[in-house]
BAFI-3210 file (N, C-alpha, C; in Angstrom, 3 decimals, decimal comma, padded with zeros to 6 digits):
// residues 136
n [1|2|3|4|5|6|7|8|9|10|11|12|13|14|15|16|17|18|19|20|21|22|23|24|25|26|27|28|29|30|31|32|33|34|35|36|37|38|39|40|41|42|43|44|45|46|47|48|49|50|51|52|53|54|55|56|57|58|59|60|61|62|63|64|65|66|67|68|69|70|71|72|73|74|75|76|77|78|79|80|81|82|83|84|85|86|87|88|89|90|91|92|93|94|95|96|97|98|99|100|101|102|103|104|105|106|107|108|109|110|111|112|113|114|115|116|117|118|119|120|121|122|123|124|125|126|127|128|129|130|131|132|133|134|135|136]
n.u [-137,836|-134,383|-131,292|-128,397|-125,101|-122,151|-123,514|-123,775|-121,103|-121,407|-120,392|-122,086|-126,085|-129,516|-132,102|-135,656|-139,255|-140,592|-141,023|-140,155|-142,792|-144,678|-142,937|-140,429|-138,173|-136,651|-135,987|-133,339|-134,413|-135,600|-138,410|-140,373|-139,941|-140,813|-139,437|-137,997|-137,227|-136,294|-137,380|-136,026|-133,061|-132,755|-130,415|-126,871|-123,634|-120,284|-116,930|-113,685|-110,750|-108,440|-107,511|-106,406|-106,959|-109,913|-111,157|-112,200|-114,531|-116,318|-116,517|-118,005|-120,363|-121,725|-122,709|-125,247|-128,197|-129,968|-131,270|-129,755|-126,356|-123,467|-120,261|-117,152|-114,427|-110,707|-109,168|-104,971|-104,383|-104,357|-104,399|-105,302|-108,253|-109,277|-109,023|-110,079|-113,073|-112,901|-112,813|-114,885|-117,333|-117,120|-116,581|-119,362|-121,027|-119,975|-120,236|-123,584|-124,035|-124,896|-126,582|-128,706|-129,782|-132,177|-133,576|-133,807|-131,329|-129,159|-125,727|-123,866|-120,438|-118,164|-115,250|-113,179|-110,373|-107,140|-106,881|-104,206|-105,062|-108,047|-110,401|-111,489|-114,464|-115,747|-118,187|-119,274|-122,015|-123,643|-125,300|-126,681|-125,556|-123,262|-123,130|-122,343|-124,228|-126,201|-125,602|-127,864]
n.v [-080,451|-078,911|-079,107|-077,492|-077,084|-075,933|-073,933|-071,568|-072,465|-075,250|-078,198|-079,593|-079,271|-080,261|-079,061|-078,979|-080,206|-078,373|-074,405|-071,702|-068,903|-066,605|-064,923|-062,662|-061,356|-058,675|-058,987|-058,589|-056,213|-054,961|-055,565|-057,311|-060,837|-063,883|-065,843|-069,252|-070,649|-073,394|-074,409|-075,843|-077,986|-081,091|-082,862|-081,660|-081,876|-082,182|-082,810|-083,364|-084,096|-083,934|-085,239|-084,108|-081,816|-081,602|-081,334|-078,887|-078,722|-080,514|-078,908|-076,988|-078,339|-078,741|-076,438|-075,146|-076,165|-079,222|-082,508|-084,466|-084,215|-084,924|-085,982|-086,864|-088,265|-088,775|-090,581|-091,432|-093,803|-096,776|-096,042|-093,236|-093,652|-093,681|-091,228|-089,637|-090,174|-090,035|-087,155|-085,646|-086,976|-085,880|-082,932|-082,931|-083,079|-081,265|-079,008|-079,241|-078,549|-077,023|-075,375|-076,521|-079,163|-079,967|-083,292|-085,248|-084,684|-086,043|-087,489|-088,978|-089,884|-090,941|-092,659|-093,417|-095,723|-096,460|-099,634|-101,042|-100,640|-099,903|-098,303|-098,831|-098,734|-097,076|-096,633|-094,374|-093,442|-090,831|-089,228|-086,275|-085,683|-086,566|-089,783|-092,468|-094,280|-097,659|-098,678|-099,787]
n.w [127,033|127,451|126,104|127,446|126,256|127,924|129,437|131,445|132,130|132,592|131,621|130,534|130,415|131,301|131,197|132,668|131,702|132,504|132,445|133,766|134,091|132,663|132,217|130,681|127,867|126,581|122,916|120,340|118,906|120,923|121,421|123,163|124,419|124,936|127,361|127,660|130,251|132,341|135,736|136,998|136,893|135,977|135,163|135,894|134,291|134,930|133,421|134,119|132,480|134,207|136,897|138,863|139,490|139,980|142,349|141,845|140,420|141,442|144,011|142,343|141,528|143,705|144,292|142,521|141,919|140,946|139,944|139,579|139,734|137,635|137,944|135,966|135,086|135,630|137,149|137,696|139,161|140,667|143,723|143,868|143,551|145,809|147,350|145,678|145,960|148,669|148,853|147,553|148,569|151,108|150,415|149,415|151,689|153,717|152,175|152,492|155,204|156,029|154,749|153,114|150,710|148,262|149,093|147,226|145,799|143,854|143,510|140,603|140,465|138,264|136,796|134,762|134,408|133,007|130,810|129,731|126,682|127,422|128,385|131,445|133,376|136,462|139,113|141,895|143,570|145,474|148,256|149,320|151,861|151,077|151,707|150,517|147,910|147,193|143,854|141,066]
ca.u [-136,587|-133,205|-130,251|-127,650|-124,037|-121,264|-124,622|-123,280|-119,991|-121,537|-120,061|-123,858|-127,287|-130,530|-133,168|-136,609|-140,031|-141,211|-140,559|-140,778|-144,378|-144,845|-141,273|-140,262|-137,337|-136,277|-134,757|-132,407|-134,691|-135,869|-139,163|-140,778|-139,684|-140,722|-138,510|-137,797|-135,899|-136,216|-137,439|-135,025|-132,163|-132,950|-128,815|-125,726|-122,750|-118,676|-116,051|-112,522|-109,437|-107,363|-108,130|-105,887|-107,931|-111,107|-112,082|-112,603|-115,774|-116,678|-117,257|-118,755|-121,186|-122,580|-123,117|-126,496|-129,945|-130,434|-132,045|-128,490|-124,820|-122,616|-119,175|-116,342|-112,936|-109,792|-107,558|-104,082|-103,832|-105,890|-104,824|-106,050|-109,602|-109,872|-108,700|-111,148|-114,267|-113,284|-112,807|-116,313|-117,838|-116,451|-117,325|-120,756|-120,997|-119,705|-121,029|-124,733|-124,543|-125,108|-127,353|-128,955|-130,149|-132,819|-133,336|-133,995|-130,789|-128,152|-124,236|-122,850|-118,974|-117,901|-114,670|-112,415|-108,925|-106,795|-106,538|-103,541|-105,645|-108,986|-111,233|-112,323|-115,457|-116,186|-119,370|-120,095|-123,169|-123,308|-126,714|-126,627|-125,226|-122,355|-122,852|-122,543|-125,497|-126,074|-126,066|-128,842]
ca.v [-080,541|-078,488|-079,495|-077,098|-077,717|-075,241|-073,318|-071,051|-073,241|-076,690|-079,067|-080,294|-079,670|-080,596|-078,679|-079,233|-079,790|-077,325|-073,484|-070,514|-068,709|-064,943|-064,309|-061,995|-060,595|-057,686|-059,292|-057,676|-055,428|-054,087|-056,115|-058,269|-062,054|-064,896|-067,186|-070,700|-070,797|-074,118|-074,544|-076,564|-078,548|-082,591|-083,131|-080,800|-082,745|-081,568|-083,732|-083,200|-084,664|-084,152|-085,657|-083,553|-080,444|-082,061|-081,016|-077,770|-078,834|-081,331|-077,622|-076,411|-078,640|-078,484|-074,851|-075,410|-076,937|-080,193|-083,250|-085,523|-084,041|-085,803|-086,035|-087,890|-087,920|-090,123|-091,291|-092,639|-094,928|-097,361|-095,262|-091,930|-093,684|-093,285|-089,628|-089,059|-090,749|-089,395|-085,684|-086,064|-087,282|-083,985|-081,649|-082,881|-083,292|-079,902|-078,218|-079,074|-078,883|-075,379|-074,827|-078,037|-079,149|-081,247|-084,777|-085,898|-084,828|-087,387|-087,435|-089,274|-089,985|-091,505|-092,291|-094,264|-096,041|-096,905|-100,693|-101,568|-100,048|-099,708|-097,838|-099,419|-097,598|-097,497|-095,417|-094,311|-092,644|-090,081|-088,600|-084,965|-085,664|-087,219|-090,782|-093,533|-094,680|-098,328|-098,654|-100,729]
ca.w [127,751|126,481|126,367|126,701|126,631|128,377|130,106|133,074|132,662|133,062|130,335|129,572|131,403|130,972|132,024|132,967|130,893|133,325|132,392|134,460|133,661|132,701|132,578|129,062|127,652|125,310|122,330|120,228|118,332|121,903|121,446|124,811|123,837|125,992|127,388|127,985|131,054|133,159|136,878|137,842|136,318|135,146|135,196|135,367|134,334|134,169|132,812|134,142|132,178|134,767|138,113|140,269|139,722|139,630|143,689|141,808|139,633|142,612|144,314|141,579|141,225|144,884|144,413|142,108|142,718|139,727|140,496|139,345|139,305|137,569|137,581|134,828|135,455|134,957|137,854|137,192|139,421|141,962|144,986|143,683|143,426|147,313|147,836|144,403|146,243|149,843|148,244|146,109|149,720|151,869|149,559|149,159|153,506|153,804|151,405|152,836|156,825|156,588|153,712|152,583|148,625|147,935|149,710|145,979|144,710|143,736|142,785|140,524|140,516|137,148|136,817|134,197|134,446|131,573|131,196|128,753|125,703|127,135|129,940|132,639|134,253|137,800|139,822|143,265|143,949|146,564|148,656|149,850|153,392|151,118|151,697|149,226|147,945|146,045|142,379|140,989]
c.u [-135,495|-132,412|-129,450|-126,111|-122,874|-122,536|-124,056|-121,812|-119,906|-121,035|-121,523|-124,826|-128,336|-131,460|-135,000|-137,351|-140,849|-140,600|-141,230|-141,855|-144,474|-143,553|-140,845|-138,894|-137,188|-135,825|-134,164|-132,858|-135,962|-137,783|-139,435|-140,699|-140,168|-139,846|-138,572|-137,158|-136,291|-136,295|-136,773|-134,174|-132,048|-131,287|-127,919|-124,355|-121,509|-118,201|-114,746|-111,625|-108,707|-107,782|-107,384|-106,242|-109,350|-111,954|-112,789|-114,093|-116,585|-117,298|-118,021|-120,277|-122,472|-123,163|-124,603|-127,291|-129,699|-130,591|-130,291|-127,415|-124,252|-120,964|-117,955|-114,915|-112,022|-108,306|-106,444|-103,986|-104,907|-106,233|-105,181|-107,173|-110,332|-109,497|-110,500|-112,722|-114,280|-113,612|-114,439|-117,390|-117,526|-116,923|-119,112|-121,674|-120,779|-120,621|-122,669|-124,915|-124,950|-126,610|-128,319|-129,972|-131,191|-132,607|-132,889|-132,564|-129,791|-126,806|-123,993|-121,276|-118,677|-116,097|-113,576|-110,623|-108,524|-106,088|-105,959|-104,469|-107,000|-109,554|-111,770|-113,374|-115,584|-117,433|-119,333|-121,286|-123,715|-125,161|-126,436|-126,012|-124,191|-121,998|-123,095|-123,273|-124,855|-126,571|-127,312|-128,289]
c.v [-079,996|-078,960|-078,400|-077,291|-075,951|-073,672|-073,043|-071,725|-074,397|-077,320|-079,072|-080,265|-079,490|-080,189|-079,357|-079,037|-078,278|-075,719|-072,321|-069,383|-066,914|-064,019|-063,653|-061,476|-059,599|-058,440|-058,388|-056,330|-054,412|-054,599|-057,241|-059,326|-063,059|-065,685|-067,951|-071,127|-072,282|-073,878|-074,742|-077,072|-080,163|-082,807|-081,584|-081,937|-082,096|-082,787|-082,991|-084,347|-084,945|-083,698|-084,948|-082,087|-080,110|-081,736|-079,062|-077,761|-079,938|-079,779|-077,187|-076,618|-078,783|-077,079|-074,550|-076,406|-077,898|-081,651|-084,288|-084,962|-084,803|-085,686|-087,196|-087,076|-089,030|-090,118|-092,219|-093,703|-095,392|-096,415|-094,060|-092,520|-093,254|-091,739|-088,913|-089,084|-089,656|-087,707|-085,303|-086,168|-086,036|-083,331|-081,430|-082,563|-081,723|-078,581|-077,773|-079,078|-077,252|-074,712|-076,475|-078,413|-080,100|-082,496|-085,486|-085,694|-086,008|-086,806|-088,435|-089,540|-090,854|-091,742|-093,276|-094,391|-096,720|-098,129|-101,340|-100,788|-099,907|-098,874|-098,467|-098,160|-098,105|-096,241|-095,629|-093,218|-091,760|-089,093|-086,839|-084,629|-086,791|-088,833|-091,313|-094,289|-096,363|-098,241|-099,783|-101,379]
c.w [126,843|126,962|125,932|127,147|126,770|128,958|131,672|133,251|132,837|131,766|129,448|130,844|130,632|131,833|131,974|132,117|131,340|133,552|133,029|133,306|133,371|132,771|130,660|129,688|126,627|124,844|121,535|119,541|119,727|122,376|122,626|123,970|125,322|126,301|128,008|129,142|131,996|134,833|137,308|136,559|136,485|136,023|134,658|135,944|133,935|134,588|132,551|133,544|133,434|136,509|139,439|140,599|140,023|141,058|143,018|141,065|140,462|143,472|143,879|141,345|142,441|145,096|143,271|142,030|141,054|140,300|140,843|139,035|139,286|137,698|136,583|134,921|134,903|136,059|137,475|137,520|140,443|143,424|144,860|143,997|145,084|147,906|147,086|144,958|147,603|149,640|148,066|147,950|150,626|151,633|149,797|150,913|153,923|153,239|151,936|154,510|156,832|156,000|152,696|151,195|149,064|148,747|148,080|145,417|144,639|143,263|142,386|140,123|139,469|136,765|136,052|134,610|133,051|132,326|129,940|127,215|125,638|128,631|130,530|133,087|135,442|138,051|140,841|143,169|145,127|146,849|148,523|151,257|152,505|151,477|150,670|149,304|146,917|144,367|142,042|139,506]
res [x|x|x|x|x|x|x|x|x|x|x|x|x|x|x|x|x|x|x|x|x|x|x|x|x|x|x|x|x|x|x|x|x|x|x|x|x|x|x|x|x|x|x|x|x|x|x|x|x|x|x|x|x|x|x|x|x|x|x|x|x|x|x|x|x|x|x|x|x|x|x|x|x|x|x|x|x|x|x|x|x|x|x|x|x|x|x|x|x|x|x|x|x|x|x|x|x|x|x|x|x|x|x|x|x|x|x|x|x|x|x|x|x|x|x|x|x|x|x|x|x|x|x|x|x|x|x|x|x|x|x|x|x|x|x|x]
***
């Protein structure tokens, strides 16, 4: 399993033990190299600062195949958390009525508040048809 971090743009993903088969590359001395590339994608996770831009990596992340997208963010305040969730829910609803991912895959929504000098965490967990799943 690799881990690589800012891969295609993703903060951090983790690909699969499972690597595509008979697949070579030239490397730099023009020589056939094998490579490592991953089937699929384990987790692809981005981590927005700033929660009022954050429907843009919420897009982002519906636009490739990985078993678990995550998302990490940081709303100011309590009533952002319901735009942040319904947004996150849309996207994901939208995104698949046309073109549809995996049953298996999962979202989830990570998302801290600052409490006097510390983070609070909260999670929702989101299917592929955008509903919220329970945590265990």
């Amino acid at each position: 399993m690799k881990i690589r971090v800012e891969y295609r743009k993703f903060d951090l993903s983790v690909g699969s033990n499972d690597y595509f088969k008979e697949i070579f590359n030239f490397d730099c001395t023009g020589n056939l190299d094998k490579i490592d590339y991953p089937l699929y994608f384990e987790l692809l996770l981005e981590h927005e600062n700033d929660f009022k831009t954050v429907f843009v990596e919420m897009a982002k992340l519906t636009y490739e195949k990985a078993k678990l997208k995550v998302l990490i963010t940081y709303p100011e305040k309590p009533k952002h958390i319901e735009y942040l969730v319904g947004n996150f829910s849309n996207i994901i609803k939208q995104s698949n009525s046309t073109f549809k991912e995996n049953q298996e895959t999962e979202y989830l929504l990570i998302y801290g508040m600052l409490n006097e000098s510390k983070v609070d965490w909260h999670f929702n967990s989101f299917d592929i048809n955008g509903f919220k799943k329970e945590l265990c």
